[in-house]
LUMNU-742689 format. One line per 4 residues: number of its first residue (from 1); their letters; for each residue x negated, y, z of N, C-alpha, C. Coordinates in Angstrom, 3 decimals. Each point is the difference from the previous one (the first is absolute). Example, Ala and Ser with C-alpha at 12.3 -4.5 7.8 and 13.67 -1.06 7.14 Angstrom:
// residues 2
1 = as = -13.190/-5.690/7.800/0.890/1.190/0.000/-0.900/1.200/0.000 | 0.350/1.050/-0.720/-0.820/1.190/0.060/0.770/1.090/0.730
// end
This chain:
// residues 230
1 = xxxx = 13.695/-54.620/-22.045/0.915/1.145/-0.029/-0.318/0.911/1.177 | -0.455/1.541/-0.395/-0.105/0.694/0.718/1.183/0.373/1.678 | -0.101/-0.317/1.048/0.761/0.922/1.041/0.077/0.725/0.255 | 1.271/1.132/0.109/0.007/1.490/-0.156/0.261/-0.169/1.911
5 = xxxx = -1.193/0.751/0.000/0.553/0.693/1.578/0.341/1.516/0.314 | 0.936/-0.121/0.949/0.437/1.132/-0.011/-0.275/0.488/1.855 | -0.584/1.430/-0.351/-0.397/0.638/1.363/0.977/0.950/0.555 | 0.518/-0.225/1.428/1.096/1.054/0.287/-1.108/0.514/1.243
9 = xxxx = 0.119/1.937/-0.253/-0.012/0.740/1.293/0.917/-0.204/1.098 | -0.342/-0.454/1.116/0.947/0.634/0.889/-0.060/1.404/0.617 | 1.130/0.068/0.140/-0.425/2.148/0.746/1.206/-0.415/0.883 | -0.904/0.570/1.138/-0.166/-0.535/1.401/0.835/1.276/0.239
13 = xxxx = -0.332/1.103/-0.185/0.688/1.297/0.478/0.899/0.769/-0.832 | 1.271/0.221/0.340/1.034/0.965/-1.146/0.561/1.071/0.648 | -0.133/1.017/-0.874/0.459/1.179/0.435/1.284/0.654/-0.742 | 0.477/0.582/0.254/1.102/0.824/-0.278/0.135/1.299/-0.055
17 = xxxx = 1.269/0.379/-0.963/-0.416/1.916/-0.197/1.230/-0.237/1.416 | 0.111/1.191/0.962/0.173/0.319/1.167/-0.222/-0.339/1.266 | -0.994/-1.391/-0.493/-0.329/-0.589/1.349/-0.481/1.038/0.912 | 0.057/-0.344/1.208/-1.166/1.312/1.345/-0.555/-0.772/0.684
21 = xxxx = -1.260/0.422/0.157/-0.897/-0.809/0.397/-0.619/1.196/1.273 | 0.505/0.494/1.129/-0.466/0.597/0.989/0.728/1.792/-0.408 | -0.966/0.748/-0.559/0.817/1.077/-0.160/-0.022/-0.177/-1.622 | -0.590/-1.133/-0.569/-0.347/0.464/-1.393/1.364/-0.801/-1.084
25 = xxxx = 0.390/0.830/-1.259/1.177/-0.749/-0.459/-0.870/-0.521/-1.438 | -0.023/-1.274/-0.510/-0.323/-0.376/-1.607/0.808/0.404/-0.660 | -1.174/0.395/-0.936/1.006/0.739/-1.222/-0.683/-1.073/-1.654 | -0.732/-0.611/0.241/-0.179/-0.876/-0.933/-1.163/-0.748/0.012
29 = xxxx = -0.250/-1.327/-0.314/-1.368/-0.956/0.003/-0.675/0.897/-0.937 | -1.606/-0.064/0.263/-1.056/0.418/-1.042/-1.041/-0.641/0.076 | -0.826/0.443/-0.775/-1.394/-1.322/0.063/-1.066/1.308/-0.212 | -1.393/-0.567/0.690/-0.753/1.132/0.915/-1.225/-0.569/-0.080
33 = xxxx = -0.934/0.232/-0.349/-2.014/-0.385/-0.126/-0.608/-0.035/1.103 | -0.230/-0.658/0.786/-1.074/0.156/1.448/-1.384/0.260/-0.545 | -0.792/0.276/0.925/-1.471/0.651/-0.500/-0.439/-1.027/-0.408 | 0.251/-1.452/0.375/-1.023/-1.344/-0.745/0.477/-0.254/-1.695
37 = xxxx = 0.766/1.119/-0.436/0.760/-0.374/-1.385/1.099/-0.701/-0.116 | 0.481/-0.589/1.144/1.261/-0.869/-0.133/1.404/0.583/0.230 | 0.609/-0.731/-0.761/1.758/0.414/0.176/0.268/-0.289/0.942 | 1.255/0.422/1.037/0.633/-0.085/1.146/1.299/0.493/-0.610
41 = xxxx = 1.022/-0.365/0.871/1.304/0.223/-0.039/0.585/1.374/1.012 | 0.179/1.136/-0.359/0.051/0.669/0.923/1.742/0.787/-0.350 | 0.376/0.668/1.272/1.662/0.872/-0.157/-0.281/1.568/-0.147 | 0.831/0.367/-0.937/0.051/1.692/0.061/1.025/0.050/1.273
45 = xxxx = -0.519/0.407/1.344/1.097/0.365/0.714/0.023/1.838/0.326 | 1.219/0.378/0.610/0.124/1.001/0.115/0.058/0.032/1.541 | -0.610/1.037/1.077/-0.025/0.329/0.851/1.254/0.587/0.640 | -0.141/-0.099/1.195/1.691/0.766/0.501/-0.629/1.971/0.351
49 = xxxx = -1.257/0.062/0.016/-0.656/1.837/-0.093/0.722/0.386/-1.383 | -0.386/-1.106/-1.160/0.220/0.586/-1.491/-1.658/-0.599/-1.158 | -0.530/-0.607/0.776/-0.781/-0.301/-0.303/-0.697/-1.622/-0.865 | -0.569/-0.090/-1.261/0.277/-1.179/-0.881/-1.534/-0.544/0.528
53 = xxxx = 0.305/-1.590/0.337/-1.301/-0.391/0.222/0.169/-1.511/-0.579 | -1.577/-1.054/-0.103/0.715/-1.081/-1.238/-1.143/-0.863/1.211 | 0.825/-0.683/1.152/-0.712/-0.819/0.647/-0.052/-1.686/-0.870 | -0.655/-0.497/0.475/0.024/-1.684/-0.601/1.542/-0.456/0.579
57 = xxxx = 0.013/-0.934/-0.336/1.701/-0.540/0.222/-0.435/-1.258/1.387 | -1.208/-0.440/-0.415/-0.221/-0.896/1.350/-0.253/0.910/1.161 | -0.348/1.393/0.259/0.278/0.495/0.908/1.152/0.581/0.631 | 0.551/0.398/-1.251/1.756/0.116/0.147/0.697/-0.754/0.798
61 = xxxx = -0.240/-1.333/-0.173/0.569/-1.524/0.676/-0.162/-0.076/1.359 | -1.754/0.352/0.204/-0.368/-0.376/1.126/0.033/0.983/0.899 | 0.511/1.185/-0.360/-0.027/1.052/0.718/-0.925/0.724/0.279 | -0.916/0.287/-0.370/-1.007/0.484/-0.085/0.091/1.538/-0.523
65 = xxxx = 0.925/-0.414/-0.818/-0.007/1.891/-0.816/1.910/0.419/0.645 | 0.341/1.088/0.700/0.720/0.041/0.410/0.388/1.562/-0.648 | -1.365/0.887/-0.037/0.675/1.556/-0.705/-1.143/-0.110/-0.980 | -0.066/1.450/0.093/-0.785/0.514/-0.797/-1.762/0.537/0.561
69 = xxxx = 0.600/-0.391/1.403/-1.178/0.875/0.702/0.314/0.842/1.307 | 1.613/0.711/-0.610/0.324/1.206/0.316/0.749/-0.563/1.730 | 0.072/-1.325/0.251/0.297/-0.180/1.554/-0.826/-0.212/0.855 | -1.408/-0.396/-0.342/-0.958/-0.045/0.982/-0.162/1.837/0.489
73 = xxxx = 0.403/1.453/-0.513/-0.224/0.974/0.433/-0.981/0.446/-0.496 | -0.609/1.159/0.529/-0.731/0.813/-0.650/-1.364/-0.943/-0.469 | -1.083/0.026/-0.510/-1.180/-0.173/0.123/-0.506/0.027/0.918 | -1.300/-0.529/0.784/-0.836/0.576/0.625/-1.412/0.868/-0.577
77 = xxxx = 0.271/-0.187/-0.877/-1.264/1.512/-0.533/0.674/0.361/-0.871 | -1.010/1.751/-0.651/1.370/0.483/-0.612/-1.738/0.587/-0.731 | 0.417/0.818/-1.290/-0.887/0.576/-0.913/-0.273/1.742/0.600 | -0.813/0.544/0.642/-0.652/1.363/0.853/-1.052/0.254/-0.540
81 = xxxx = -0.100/1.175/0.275/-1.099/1.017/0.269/-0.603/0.217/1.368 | -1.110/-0.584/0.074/-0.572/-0.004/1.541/-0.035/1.421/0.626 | 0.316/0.567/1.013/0.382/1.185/0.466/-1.662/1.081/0.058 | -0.968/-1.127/0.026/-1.390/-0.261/0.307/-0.941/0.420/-0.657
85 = xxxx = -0.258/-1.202/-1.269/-0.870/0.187/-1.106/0.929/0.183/-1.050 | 1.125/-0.026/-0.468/1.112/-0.030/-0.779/0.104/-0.629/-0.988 | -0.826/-1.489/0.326/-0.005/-1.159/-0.872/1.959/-0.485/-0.232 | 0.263/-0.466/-1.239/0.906/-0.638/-0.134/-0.178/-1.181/0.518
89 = xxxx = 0.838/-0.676/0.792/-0.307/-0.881/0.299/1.464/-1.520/0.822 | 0.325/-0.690/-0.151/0.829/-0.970/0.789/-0.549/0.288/1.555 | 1.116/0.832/0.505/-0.267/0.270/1.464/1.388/-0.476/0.850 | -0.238/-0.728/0.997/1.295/-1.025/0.733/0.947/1.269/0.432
93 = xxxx = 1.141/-0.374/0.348/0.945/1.306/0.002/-0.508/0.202/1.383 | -0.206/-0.731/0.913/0.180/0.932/1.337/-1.773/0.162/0.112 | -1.060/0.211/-0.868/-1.145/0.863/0.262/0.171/1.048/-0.950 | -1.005/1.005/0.029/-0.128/1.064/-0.167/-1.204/0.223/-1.062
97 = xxxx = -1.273/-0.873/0.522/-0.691/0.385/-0.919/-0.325/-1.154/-0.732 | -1.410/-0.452/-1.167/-0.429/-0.885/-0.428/-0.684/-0.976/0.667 | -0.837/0.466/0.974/-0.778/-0.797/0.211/-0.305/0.192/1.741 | -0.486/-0.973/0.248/-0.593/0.694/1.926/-0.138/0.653/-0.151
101 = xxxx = -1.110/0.729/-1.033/-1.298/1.254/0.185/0.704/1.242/-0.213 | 1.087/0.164/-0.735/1.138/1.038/0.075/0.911/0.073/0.848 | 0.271/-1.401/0.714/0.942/0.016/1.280/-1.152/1.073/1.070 | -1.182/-0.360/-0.009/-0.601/0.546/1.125/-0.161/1.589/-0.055
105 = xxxx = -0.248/0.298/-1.667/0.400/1.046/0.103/1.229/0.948/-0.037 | 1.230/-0.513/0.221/0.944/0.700/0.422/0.542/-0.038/1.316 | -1.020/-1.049/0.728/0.387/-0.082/1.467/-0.500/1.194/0.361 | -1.608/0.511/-0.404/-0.640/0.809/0.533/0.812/1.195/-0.348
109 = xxxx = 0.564/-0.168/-0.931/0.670/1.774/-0.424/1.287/0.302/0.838 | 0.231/-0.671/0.453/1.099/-0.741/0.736/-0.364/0.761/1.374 | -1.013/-0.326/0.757/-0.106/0.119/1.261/-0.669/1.199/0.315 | -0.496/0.748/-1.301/-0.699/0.856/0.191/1.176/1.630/-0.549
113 = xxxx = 1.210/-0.559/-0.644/0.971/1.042/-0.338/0.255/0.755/1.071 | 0.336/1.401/-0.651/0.649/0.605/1.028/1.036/0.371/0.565 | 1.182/-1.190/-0.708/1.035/0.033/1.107/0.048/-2.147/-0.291 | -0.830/-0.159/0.692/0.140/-1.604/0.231/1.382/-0.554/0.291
117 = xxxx = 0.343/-1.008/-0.566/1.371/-0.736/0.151/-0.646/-0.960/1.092 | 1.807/-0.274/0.578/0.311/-0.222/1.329/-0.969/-1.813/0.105 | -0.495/-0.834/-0.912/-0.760/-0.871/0.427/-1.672/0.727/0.309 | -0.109/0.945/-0.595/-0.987/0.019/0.124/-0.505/1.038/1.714
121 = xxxx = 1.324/0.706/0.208/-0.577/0.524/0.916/0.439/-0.788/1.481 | 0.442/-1.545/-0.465/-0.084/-0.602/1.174/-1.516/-1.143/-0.080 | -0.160/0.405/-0.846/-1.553/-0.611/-0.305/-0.535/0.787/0.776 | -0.258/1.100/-0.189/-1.037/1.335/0.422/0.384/-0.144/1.777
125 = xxxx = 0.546/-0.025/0.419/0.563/-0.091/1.977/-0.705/-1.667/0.047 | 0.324/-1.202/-0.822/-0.154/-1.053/0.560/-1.337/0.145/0.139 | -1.011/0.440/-0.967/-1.786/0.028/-0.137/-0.398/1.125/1.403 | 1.116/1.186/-0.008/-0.400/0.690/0.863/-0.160/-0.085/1.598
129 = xxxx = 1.365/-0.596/0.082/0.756/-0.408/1.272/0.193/-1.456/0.390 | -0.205/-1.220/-0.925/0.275/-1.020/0.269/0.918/-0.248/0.272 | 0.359/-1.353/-0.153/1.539/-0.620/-0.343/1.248/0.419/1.147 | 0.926/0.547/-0.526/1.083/0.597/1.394/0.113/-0.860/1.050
133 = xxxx = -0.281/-2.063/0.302/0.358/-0.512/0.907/-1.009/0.070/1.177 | -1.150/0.930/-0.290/-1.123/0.384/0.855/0.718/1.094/1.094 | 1.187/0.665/-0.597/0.326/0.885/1.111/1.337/-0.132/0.653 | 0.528/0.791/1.166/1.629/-0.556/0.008/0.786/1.605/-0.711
137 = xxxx = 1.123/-0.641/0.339/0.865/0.675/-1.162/0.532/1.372/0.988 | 0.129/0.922/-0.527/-0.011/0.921/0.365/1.303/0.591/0.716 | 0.518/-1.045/-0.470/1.805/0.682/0.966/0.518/-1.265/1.236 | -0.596/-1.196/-0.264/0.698/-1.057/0.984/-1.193/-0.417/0.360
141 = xxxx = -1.561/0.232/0.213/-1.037/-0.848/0.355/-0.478/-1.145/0.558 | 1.141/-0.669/-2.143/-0.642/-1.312/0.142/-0.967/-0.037/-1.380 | -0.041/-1.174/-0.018/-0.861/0.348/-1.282/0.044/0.506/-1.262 | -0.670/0.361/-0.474/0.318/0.590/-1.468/0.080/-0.851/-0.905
145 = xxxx = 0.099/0.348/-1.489/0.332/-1.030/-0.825/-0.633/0.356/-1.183 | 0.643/1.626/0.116/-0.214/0.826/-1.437/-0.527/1.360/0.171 | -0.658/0.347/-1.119/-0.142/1.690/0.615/1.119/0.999/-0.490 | 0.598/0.893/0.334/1.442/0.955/0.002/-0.987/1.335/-0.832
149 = xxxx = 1.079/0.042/-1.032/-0.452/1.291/-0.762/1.056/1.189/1.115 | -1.135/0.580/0.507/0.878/1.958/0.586/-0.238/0.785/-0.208 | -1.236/0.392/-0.432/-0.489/1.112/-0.858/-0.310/0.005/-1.320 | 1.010/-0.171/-0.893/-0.414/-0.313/-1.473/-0.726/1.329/-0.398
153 = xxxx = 0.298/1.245/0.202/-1.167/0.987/0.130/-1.294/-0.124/0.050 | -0.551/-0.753/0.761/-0.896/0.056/0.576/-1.107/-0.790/-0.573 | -1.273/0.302/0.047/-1.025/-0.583/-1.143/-0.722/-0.995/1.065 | -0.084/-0.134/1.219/-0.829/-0.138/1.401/1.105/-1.081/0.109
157 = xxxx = -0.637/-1.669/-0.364/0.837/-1.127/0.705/-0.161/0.189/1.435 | -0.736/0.264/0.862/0.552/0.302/1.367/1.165/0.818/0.122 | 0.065/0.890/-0.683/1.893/1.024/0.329/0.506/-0.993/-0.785 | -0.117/-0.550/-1.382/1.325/-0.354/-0.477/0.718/-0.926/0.075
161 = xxxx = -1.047/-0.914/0.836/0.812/-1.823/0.254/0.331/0.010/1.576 | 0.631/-0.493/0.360/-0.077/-0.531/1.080/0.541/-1.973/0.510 | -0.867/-0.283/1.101/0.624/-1.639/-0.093/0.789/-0.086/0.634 | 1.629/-1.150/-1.009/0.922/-0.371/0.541/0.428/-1.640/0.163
165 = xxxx = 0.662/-0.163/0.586/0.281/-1.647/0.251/1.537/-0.046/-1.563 | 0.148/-0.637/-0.426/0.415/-0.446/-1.456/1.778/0.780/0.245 | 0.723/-0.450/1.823/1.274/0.976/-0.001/-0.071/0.675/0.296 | -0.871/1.371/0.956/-0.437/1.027/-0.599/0.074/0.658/-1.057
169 = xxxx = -1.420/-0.730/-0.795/-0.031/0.700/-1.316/1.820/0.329/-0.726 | 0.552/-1.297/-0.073/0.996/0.188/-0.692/0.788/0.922/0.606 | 0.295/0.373/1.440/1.134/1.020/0.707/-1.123/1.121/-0.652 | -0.762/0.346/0.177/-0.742/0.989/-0.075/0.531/0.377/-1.666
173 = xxxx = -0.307/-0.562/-0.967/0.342/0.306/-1.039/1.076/0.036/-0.394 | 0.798/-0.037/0.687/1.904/-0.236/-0.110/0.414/-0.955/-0.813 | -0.385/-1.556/0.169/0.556/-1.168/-0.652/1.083/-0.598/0.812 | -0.093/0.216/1.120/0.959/-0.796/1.148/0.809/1.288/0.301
177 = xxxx = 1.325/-0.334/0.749/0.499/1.119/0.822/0.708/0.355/-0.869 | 0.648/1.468/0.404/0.637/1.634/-0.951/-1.095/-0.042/-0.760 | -1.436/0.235/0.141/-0.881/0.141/-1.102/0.289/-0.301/-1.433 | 0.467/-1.309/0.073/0.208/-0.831/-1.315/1.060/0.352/-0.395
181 = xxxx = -0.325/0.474/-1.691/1.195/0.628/-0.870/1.470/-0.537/-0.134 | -0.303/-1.595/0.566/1.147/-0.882/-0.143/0.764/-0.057/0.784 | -0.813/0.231/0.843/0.998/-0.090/1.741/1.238/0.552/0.025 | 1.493/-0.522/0.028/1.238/1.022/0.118/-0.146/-0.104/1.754
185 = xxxx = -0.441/-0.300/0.813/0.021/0.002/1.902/-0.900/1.160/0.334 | -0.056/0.906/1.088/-1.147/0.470/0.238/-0.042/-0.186/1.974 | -1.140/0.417/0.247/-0.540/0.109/1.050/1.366/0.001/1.001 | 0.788/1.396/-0.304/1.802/0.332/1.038/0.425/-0.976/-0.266
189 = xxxx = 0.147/-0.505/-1.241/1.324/-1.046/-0.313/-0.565/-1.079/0.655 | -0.906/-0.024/0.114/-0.143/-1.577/0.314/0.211/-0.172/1.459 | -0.185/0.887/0.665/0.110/0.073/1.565/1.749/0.218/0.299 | 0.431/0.651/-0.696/1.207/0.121/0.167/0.655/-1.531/-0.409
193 = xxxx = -0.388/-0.918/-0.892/0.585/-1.130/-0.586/-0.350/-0.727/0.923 | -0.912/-0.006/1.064/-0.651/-0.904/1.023/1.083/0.380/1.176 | 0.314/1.744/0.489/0.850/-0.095/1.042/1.637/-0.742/-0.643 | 0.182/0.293/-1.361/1.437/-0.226/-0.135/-0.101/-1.588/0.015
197 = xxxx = -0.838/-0.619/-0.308/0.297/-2.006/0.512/-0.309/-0.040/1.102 | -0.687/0.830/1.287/0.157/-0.038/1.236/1.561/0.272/0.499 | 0.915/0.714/-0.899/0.724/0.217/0.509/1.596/-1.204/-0.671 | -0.716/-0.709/-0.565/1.044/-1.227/-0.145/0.381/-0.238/-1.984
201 = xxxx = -0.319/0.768/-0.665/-0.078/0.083/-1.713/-0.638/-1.271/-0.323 | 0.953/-0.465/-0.700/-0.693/-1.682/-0.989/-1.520/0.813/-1.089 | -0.197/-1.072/-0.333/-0.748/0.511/-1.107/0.457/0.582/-1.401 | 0.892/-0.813/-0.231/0.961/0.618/-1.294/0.351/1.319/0.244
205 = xxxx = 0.852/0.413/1.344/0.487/1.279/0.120/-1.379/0.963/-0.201 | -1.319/-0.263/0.690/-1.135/1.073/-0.196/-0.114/-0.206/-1.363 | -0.312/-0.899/-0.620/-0.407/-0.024/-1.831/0.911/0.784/-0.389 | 1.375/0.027/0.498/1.258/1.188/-0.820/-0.579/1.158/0.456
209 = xxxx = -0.652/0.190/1.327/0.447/1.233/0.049/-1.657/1.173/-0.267 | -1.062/-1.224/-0.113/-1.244/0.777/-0.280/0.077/-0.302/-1.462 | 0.662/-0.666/-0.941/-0.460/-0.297/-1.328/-0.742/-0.960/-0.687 | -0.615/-1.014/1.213/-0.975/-1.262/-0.513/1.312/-1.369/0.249
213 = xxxx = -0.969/-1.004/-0.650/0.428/-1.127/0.449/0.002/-0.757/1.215 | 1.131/-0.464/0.373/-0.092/-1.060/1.756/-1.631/-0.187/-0.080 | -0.832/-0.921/-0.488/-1.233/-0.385/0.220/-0.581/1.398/0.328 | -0.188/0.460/-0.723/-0.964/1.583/0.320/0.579/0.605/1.106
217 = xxxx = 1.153/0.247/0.460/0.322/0.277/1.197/-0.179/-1.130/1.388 | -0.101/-0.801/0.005/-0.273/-1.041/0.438/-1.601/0.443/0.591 | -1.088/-0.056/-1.268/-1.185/-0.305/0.298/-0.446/1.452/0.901 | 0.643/0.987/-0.243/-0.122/1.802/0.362/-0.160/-0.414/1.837
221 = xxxx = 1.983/-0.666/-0.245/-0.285/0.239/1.514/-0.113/-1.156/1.016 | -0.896/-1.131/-0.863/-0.556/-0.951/1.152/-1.711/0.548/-0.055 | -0.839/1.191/-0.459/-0.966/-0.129/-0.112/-0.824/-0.361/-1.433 | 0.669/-1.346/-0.538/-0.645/-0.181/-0.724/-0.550/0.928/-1.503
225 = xxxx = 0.454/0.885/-0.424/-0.325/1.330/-0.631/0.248/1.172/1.069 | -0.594/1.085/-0.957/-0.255/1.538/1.137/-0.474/-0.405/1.433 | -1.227/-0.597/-0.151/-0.686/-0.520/1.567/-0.431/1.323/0.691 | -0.123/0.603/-0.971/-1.000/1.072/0.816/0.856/0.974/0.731
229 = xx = 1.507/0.132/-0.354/0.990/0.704/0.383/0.207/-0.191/1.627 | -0.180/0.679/1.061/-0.036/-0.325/1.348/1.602/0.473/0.195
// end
């Protein structure tokens, strides 16, 4: 007498319509061909962009498939026209052209323009003049750091740079001080906020009465900000 055997699948992995699996929601099991011809078990899920994608369900599980794509961010290459030879071409977002041999030629067009951007005409002083820590800085003579744009006019890196030591440069360009757009203190106030805690004012009372916080009044008039203020 024949024995009937009987074969059971197990399925190891189950999915569900609303499950979420990272940003992605199932919207139903489907079954899907890999390139070797074989069936796989895969999910129609829906993206949280708006977007339908049908990962395998064992990656679902294991975490592996979390969107659509759309959280790792942009790409790093994108589909261009080389600026160059005007090949179509997969060019990385932060280059410009296709290849070296077009990078080199837009360096050259680059350095040879006639109103050169600001890397390039600190290129043109460094080849000319050598690196700013060769000289001292032109207002406190210590060393330099950087070279100071003062004659943006001017075509002759001897008039238009000059070398500064790094706080310099920045007073010079109005980052520190009244210079800086942010600053509510200036140069008077601050001297005046220095005699009025000479003259017995907490810190709270100066923060009321210049407009900053205790700390910022604090740092004004022990020195530690507005140094340069005598």
């Amino acid at each position: 007498m024949p024995v009937l055997t009987l074969t059971f699948r197990i399925v190891r992995h189950v999915v569900k319509q609303g499950q979420r699996y990272g940003r992605l929601t199932v919207v139903r099991e489907v079954q899907k061909t890999g390139a070797d011809g074989r069936r796989y078990r895969a999910a129609l899920c829906r993206c949280d962009c708006g977007k339908q994608v049908t990962p395998r369900i064992s990656s679902l599980k294991s975490g592996d498939a979390q969107s659509c794509g759309c959280s790792r961010g942009q790409p790093a290459y994108e589909q261009k026209h080389c600026p160059v030879c005007g090949v179509l071409a997969m060019i990385r977002r932060d280059h410009r052209s296709c290849s070296r041999v077009c990078g080199y030629e837009l360096a050259r067009a680059a350095r040879q323009a006639a109103n050169p951007s600001y890397a390039v005409w600190h290129k043109r002083v460094q080849k000319a003049r050598g690196p700013a820590s060769d000289y001292a800085c032109v207002d406190c003579g210590g060393r330099a750091a950087d070279w100071s744009t003062v004659n943006p006019s001017s075509d002759d890196v001897q008039i238009r740079f000059q070398p500064r030591c790094r706080k310099c440069h920045r007073s010079y360009d109005g980052a520190i001080g009244q210079g800086n757009p942010r600053a509510i203190l200036t140069d008077a106030k601050v001297r005046l906020l220095r005699a009025r805690r000479a003259q017995g004012l907490t810190y709270r009372q100066l923060a009321a009465e210049f407009g900053i916080s205790d700390v910022s009044a604090w740092a004004a008039a022990n020195g530690r900000t507005w140094r340069h203020v005598a």
